[in-house]
DOBA-973340 format. One record per residue (C-alpha): x, y, z; residue in one letter. Coordinates in steps of 0.05 Angstrom, whole numbers, plus 5000, padded with zeros to 4 digits. Layout:
// residues N
<atom x="X" y="Y" z="Z" residuo="a"/>
...
// end
This chain:
// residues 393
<atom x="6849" y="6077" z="2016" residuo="x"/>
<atom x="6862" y="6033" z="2073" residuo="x"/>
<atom x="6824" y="5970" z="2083" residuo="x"/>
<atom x="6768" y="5954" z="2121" residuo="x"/>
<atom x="6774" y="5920" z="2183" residuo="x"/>
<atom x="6761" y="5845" z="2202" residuo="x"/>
<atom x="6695" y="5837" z="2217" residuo="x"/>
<atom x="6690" y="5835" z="2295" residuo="x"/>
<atom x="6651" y="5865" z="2352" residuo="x"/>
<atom x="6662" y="5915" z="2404" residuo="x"/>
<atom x="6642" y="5883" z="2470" residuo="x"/>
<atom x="6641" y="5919" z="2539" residuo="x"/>
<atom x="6624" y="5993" z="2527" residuo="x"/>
<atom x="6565" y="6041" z="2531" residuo="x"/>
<atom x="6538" y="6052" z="2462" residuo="x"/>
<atom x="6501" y="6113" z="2440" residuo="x"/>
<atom x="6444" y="6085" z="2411" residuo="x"/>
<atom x="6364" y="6105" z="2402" residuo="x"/>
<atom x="6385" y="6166" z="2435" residuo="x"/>
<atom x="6403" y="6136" z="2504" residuo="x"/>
<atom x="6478" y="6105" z="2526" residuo="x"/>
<atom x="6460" y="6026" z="2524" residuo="x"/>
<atom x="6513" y="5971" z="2560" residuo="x"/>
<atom x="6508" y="5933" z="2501" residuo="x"/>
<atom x="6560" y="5904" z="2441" residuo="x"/>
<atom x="6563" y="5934" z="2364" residuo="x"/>
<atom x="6579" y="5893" z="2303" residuo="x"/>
<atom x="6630" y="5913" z="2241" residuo="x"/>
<atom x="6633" y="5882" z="2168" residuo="x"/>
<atom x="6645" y="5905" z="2106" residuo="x"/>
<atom x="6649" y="5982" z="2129" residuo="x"/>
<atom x="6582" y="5970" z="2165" residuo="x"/>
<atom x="6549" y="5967" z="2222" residuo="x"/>
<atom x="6523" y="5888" z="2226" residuo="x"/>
<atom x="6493" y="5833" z="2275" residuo="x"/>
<atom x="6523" y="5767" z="2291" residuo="x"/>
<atom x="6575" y="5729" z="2329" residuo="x"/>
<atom x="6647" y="5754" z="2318" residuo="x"/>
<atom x="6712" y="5759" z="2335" residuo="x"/>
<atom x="6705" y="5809" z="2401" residuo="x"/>
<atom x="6751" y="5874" z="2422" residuo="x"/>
<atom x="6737" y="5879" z="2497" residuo="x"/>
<atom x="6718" y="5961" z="2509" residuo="x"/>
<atom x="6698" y="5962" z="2575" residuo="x"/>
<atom x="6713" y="6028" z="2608" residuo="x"/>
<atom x="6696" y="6062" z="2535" residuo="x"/>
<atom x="6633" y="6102" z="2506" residuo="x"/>
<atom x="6620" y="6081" z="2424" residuo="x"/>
<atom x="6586" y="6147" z="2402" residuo="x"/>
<atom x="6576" y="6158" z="2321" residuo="x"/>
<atom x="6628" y="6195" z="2278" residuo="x"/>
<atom x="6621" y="6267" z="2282" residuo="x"/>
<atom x="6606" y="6306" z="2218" residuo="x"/>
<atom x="6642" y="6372" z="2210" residuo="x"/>
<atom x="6587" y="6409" z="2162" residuo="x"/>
<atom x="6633" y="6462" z="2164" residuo="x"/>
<atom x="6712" y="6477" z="2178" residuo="x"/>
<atom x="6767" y="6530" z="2147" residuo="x"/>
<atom x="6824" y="6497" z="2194" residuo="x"/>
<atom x="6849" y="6476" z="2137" residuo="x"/>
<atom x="6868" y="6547" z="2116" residuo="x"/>
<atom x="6931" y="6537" z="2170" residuo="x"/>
<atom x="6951" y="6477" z="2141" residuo="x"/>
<atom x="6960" y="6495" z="2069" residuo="x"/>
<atom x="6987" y="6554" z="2088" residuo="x"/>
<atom x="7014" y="6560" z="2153" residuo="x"/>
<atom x="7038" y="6632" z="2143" residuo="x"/>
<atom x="7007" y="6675" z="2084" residuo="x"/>
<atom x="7069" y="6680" z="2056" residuo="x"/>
<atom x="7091" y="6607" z="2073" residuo="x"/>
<atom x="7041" y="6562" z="2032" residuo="x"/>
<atom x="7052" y="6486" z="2030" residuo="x"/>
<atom x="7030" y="6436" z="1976" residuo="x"/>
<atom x="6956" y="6427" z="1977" residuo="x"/>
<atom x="6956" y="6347" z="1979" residuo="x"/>
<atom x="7005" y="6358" z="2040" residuo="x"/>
<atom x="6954" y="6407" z="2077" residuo="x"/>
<atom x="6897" y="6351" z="2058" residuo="x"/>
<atom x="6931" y="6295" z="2098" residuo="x"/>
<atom x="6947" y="6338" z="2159" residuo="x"/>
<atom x="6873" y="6359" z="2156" residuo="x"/>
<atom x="6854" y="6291" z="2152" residuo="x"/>
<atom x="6892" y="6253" z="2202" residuo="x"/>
<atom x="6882" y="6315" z="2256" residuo="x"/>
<atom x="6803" y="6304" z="2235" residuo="x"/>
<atom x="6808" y="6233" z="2253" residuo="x"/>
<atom x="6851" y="6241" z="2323" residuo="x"/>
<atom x="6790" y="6280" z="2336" residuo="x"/>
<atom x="6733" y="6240" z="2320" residuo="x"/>
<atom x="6709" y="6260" z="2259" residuo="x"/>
<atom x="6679" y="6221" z="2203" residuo="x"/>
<atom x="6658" y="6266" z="2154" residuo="x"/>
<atom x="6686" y="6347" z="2148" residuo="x"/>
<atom x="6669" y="6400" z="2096" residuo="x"/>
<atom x="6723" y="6439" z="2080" residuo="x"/>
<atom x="6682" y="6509" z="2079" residuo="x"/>
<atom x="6730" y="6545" z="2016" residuo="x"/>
<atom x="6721" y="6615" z="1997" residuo="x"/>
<atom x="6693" y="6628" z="1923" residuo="x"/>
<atom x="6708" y="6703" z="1938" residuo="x"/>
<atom x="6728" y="6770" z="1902" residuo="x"/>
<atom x="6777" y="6774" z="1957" residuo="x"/>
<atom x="6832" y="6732" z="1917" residuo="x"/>
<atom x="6890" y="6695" z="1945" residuo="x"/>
<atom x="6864" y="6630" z="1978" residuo="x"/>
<atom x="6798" y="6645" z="1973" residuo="x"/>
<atom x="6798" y="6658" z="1897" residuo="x"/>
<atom x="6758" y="6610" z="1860" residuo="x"/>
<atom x="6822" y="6593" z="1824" residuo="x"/>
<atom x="6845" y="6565" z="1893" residuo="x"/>
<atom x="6784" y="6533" z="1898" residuo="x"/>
<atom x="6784" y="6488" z="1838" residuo="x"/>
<atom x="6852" y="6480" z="1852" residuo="x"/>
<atom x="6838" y="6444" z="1921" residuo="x"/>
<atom x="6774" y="6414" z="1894" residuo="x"/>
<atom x="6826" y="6378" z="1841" residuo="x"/>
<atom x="6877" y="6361" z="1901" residuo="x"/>
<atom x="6821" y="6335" z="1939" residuo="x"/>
<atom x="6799" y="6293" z="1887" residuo="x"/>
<atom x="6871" y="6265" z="1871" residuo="x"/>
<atom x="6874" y="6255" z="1947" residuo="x"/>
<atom x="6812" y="6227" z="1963" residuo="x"/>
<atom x="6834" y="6143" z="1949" residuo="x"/>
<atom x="6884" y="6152" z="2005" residuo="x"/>
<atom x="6837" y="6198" z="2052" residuo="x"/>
<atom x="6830" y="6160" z="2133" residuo="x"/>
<atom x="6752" y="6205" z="2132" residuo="x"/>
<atom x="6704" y="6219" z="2084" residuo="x"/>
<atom x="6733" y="6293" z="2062" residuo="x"/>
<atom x="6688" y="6341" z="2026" residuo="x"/>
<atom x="6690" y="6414" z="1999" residuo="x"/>
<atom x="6633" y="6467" z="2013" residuo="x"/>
<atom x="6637" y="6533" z="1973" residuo="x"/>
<atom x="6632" y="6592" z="2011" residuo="x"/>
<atom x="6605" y="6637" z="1954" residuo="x"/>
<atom x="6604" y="6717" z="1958" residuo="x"/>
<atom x="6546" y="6736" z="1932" residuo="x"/>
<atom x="6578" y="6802" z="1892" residuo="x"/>
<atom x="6617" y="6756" z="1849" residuo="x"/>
<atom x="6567" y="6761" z="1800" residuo="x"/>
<atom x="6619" y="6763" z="1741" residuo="x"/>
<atom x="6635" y="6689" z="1767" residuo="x"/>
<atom x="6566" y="6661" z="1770" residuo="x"/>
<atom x="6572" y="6609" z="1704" residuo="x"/>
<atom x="6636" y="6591" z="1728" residuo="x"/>
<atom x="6611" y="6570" z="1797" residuo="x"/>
<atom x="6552" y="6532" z="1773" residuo="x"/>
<atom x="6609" y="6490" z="1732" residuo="x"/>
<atom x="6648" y="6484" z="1776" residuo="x"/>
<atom x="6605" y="6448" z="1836" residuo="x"/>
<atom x="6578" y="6403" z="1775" residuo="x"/>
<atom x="6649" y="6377" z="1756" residuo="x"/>
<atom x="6668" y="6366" z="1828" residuo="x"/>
<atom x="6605" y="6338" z="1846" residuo="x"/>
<atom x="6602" y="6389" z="1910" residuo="x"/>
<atom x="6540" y="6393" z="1947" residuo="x"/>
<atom x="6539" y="6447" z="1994" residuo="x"/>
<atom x="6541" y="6518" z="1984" residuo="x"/>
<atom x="6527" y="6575" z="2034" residuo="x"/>
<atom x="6526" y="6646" z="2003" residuo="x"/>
<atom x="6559" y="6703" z="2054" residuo="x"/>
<atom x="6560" y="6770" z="2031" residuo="x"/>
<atom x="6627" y="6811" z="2069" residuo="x"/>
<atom x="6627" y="6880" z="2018" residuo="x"/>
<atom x="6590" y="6923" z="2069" residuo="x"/>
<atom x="6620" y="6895" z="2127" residuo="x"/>
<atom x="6695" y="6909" z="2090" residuo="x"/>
<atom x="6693" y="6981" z="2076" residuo="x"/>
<atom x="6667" y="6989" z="2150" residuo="x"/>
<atom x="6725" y="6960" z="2177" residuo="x"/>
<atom x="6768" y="7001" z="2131" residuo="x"/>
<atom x="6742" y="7065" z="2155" residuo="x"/>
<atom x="6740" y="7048" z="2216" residuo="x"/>
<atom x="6793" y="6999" z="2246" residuo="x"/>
<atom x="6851" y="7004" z="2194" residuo="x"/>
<atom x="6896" y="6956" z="2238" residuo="x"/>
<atom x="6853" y="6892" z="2231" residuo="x"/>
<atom x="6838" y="6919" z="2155" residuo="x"/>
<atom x="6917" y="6914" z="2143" residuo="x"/>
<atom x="6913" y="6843" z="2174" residuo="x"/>
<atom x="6852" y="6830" z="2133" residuo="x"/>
<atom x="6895" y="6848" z="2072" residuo="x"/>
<atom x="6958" y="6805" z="2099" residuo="x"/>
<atom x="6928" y="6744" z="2100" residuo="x"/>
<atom x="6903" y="6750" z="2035" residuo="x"/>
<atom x="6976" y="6768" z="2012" residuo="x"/>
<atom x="6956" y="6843" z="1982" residuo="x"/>
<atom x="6957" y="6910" z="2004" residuo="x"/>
<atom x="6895" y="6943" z="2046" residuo="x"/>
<atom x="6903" y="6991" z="1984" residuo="x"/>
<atom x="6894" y="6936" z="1932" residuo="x"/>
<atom x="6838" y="6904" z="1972" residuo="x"/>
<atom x="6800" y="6965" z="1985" residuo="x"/>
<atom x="6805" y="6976" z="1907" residuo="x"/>
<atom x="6768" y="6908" z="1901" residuo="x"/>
<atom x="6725" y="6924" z="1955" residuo="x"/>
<atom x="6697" y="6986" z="1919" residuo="x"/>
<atom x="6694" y="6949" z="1860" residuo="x"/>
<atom x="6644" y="6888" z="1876" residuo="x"/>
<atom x="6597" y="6943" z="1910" residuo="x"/>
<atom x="6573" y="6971" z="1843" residuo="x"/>
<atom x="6551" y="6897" z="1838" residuo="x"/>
<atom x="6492" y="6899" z="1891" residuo="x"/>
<atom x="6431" y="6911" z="1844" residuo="x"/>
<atom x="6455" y="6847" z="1798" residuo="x"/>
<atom x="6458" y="6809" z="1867" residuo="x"/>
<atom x="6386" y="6784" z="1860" residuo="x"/>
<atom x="6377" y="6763" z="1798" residuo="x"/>
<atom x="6455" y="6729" z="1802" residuo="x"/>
<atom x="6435" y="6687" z="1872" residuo="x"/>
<atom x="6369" y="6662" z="1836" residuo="x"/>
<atom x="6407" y="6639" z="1775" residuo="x"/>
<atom x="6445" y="6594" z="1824" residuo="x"/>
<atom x="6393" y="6573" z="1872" residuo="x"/>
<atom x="6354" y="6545" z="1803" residuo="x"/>
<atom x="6418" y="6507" z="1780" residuo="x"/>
<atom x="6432" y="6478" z="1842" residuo="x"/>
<atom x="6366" y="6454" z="1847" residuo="x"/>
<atom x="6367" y="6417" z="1783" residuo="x"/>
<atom x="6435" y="6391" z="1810" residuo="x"/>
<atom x="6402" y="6370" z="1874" residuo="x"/>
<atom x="6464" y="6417" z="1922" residuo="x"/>
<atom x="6435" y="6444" z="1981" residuo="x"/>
<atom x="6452" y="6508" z="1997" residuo="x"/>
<atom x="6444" y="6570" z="2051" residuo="x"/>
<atom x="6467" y="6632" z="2086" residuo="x"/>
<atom x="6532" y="6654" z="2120" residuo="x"/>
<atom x="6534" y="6709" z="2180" residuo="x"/>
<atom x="6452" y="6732" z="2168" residuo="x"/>
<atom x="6463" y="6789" z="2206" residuo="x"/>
<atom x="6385" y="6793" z="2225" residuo="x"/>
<atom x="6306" y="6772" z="2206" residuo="x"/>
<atom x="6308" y="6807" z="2140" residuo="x"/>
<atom x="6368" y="6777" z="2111" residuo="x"/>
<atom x="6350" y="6700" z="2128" residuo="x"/>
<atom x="6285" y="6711" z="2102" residuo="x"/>
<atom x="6308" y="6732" z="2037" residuo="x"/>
<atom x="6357" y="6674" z="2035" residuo="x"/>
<atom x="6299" y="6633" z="2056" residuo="x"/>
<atom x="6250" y="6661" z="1998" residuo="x"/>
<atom x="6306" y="6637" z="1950" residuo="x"/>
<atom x="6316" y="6563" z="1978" residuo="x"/>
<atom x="6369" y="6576" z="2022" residuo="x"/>
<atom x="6339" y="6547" z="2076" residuo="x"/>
<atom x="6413" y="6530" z="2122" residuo="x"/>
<atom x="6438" y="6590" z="2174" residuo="x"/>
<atom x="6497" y="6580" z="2181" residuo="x"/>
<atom x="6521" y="6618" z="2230" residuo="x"/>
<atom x="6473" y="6676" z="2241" residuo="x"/>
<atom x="6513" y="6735" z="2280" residuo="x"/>
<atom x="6447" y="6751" z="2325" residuo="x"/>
<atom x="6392" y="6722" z="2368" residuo="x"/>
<atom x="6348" y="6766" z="2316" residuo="x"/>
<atom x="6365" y="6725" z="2264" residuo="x"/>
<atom x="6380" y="6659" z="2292" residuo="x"/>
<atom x="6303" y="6657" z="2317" residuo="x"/>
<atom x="6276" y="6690" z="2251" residuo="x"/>
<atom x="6323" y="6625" z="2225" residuo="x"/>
<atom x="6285" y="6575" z="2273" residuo="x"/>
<atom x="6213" y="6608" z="2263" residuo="x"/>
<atom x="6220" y="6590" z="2191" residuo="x"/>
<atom x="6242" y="6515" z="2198" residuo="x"/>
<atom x="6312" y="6537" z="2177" residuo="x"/>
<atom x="6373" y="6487" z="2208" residuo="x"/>
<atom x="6418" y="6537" z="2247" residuo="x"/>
<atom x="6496" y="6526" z="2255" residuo="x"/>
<atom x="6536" y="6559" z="2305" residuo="x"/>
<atom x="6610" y="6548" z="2322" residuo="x"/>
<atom x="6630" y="6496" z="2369" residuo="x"/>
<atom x="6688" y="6543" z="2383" residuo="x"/>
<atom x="6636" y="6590" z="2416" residuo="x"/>
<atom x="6611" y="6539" z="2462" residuo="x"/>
<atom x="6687" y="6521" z="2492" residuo="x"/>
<atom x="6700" y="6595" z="2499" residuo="x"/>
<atom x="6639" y="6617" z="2524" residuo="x"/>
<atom x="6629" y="6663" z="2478" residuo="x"/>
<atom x="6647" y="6681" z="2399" residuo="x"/>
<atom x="6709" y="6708" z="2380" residuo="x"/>
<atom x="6675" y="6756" z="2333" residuo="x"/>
<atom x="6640" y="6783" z="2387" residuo="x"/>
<atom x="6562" y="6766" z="2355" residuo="x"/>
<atom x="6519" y="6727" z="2394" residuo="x"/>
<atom x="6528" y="6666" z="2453" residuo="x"/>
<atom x="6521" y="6599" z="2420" residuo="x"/>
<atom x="6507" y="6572" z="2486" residuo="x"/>
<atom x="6450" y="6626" z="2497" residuo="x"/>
<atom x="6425" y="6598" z="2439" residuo="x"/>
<atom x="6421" y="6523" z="2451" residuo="x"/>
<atom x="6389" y="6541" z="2514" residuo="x"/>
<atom x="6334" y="6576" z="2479" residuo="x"/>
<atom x="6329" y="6515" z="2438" residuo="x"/>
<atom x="6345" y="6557" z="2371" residuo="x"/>
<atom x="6410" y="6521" z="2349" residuo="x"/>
<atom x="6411" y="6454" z="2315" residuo="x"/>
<atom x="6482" y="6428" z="2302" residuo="x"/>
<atom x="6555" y="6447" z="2315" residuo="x"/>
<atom x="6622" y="6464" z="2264" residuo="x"/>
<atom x="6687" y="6466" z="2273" residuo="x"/>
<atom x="6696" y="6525" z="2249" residuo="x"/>
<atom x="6768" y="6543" z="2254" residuo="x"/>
<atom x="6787" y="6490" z="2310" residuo="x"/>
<atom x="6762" y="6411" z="2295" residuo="x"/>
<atom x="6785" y="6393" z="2374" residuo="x"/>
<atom x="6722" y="6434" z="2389" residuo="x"/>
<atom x="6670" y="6398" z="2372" residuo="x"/>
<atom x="6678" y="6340" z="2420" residuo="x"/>
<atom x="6699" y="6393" z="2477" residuo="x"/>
<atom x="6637" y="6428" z="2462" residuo="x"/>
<atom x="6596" y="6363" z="2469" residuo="x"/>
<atom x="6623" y="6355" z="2539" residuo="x"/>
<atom x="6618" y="6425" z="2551" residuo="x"/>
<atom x="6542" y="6432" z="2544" residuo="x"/>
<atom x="6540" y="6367" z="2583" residuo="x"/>
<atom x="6577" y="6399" z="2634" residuo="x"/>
<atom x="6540" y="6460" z="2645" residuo="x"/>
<atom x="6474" y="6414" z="2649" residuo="x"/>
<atom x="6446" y="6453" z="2577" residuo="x"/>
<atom x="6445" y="6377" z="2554" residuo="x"/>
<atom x="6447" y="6304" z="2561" residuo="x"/>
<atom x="6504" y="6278" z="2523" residuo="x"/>
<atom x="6461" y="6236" z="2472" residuo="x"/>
<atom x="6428" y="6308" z="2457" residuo="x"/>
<atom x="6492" y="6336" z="2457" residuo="x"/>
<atom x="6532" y="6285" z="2416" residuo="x"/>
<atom x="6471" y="6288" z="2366" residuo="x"/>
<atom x="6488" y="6363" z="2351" residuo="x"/>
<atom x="6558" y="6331" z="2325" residuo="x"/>
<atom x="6533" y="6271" z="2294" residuo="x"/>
<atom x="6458" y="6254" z="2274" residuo="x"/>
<atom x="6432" y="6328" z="2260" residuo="x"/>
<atom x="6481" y="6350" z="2213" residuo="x"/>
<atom x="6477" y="6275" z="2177" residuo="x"/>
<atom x="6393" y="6289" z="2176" residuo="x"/>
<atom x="6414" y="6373" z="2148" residuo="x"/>
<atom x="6452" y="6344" z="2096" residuo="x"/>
<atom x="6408" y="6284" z="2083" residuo="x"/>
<atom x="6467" y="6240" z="2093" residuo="x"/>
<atom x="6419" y="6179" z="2101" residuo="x"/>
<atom x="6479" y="6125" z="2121" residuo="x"/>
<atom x="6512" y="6152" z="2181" residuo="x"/>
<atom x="6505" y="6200" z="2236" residuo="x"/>
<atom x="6476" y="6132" z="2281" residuo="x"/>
<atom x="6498" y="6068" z="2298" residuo="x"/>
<atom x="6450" y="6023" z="2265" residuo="x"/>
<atom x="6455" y="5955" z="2227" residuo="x"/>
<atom x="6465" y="5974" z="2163" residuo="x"/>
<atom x="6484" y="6041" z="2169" residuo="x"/>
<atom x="6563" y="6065" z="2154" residuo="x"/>
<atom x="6614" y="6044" z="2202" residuo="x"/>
<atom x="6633" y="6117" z="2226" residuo="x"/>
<atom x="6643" y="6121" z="2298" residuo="x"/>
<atom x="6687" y="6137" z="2363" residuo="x"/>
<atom x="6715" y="6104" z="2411" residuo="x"/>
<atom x="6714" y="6148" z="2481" residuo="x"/>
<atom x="6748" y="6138" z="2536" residuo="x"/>
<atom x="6696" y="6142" z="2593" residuo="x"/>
<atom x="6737" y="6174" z="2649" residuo="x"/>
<atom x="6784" y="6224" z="2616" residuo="x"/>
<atom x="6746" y="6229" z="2552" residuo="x"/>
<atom x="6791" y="6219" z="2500" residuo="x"/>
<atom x="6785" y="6206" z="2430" residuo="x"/>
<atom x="6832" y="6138" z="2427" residuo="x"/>
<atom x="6804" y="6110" z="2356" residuo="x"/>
<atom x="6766" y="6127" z="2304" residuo="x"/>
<atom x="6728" y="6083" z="2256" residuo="x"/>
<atom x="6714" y="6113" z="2195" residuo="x"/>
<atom x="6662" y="6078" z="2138" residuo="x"/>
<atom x="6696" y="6014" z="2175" residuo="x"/>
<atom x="6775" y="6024" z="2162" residuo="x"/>
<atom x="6805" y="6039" z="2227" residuo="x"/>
<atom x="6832" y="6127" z="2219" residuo="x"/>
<atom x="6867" y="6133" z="2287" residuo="x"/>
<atom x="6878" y="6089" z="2348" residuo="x"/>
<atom x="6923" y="6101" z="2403" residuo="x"/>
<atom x="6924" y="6099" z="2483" residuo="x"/>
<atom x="6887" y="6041" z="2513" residuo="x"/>
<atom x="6850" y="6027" z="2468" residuo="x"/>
<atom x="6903" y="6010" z="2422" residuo="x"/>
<atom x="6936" y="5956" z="2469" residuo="x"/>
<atom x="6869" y="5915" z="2462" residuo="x"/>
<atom x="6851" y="5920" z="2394" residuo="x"/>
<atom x="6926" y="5900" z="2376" residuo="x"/>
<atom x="6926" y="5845" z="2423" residuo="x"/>
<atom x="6868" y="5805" z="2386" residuo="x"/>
<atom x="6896" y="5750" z="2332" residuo="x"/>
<atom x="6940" y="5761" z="2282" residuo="x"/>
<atom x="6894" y="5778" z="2225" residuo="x"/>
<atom x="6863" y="5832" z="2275" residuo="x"/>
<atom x="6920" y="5862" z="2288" residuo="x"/>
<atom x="6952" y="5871" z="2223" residuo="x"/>
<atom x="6884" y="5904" z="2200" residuo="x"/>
<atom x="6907" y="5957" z="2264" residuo="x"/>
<atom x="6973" y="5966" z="2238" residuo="x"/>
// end
């Protein structure tokens, strides 16, 4: 793991701070934030906002396997994950892994293969990487293995999705993206529909199979929700259960039955760039104007969720300290991540360094070792004294 920097302060900028920007200077020692007189990096020009946490990206997906048939070793697909997380502000990112009757890389052989790769990577990681399990709630045979496995890799986030119904629709009725369905899990539609038919014999042993794991992931202290609640109904089952995250409901329905009962919602920060989901469900942007939606994910591109900051703040839905908080502070206070998501003494020295006119990403600091660092930026942190600047390089 890289070391942390010299301790030093950041001098010149506008710091996000109490939730307003504040022309003032921010402290770092021993991977946190501190007070004092030190050694000073002159950041005029720049905005210090906190590390963004990712609560939930499959990005990944591309770089362990760029092409289904083209996979890559997993360690390999960690570090390009992890350095592209960094050149993009984050601090913290879930990897959101399948735990699915589908097979291929969403098997949950796949998945406690990467939770072992990430594990062995970990040491040399620039952010703090983490895997959420994206269970399928028909994989009932799997349950015991599941609860195992998020107690061995000490993973503490599951959502539960449920795409049976949804998949024999799309066979029936739009073969083409069913055959690309099948592709990318390297099987034929054939083979998948056969699985498919399979798992939906498994719908009355649903209830009883989700309450088994809600109870053991209680006593392990994992928090846990939904995936795609399609309406009301569905979130308030999840809801009854302890579910309480909604992670990306696919309708207004649902997102405000989601908000009526206290439950954090999570929409893609993809769908705030575009305008609009790629899926076709329901405006994120709509959404955070109703005041329904609580924090942003990467989804399936991490450059988004700093565009989608800007974006909102663009379009006048938000200030930016509301907006950066949808990146930052909410998903720290959804995941009860108690040492970052602000920049306060004491707290973990996660955060970004922004420049203020083209609003670029041009370093990272992640729990206080420096992740990324280029542009500007660079040229003044690596023209402090010597011991400063071999910390940099």
């Amino acid at each position: 793991m890289p070391s942390f920097l010299p301790p030093l302060r950041l001098t010149g900028a506008e710091i996000l701070r109490d939730g307003e920007l504040q022309r003032r200077s921010i402290g770092i020692a021993e991977g946190r934030i501190t007070r004092g007189p030190l050694p000073e990096v002159n950041l005029s020009g720049y905005l210090i906002l906190p590390g963004i946490i990712d609560l939930h990206g499959d990005s990944f997906e591309r770089q362990v396997a760029p092409r289904p048939s083209a996979p890559f070793p997993l360690r390999a697909g960690l570090a390009a994950t992890d350095r592209e997380a960094a050149a993009h502000g984050l601090t913290t990112a879930y990897l959101a892994q399948g735990w699915s009757w589908e097979g291929g890389h969403r098997s949950p052989d796949h998945a406690e293969a990467l939770a072992e790769a990430l594990a062995a990577y970990r040491p040399d990681s620039l952010i703090d990487l983490r895997l959420q399990i994206r269970a399928e709630t028909r994989l009932v045979s799997e349950g015991d293995r599941l609860i195992e496995a998020v107690r061995r890799h000490r993973i503490d986030y599951v959502v539960f999705n449920d795409h049976a119904e949804e998949g024999l629709t799309m066979a029936r009725g739009d073969p083409a993206a069913f055959a690309y369905w099948a592709r990318k899990l390297g099987v034929k539609p054939e083979q998948l529909r056969e699985r498919l038919e399979a798992v939906r014999t498994q719908a009355r042993a649903v209830p009883r199979h989700l309450c088994s794991l809600a109870e053991a992931f209680d006593r392990m202290g994992v928090i846990y929700g939904s995936h795609d609640d399609p309406d009301g109904e569905t979130r308030e089952f999840y809801s009854m259960i302890g579910a309480r995250i909604a992670e990306f409901p696919t309708s207004r329905r649902a997102a405000v039955a989601a908000h009526a009962m206290m439950s954090p919602v999570l929409l893609g920060a993809p769908n705030v760039v575009r305008g609009g989901s790629q899926a076709g469900n329901v405006s994120a942007r709509e959404l955070i104007a109703e005041g329904v939606c609580d924090a942003l994910v990467s989804d399936y591109h991490l450059p988004a969720l700093a565009m989608a900051a800007w974006a909102l703040v663009d379009r006048g839905l938000l200030p930016l300290p509301k907006a950066w908080a949808m990146i930052s502070s909410t998903p720290a206070e959804i995941l009860r991540m108690t040492d970052r998501g602000r920049l306060d003494p004491g707290m973990r020295a996660d955060l970004v360094v922004v420049n203020a006119e083209t609003r670029v990403v041009e370093a990272t600091i992640a729990g206080g070792r420096l992740a990324y660092l280029a542009g500007e930026a660079a040229r003044r942190f690596l023209a402090q004294p010597v011991p400063l600047r071999l910390a940099a390089e």
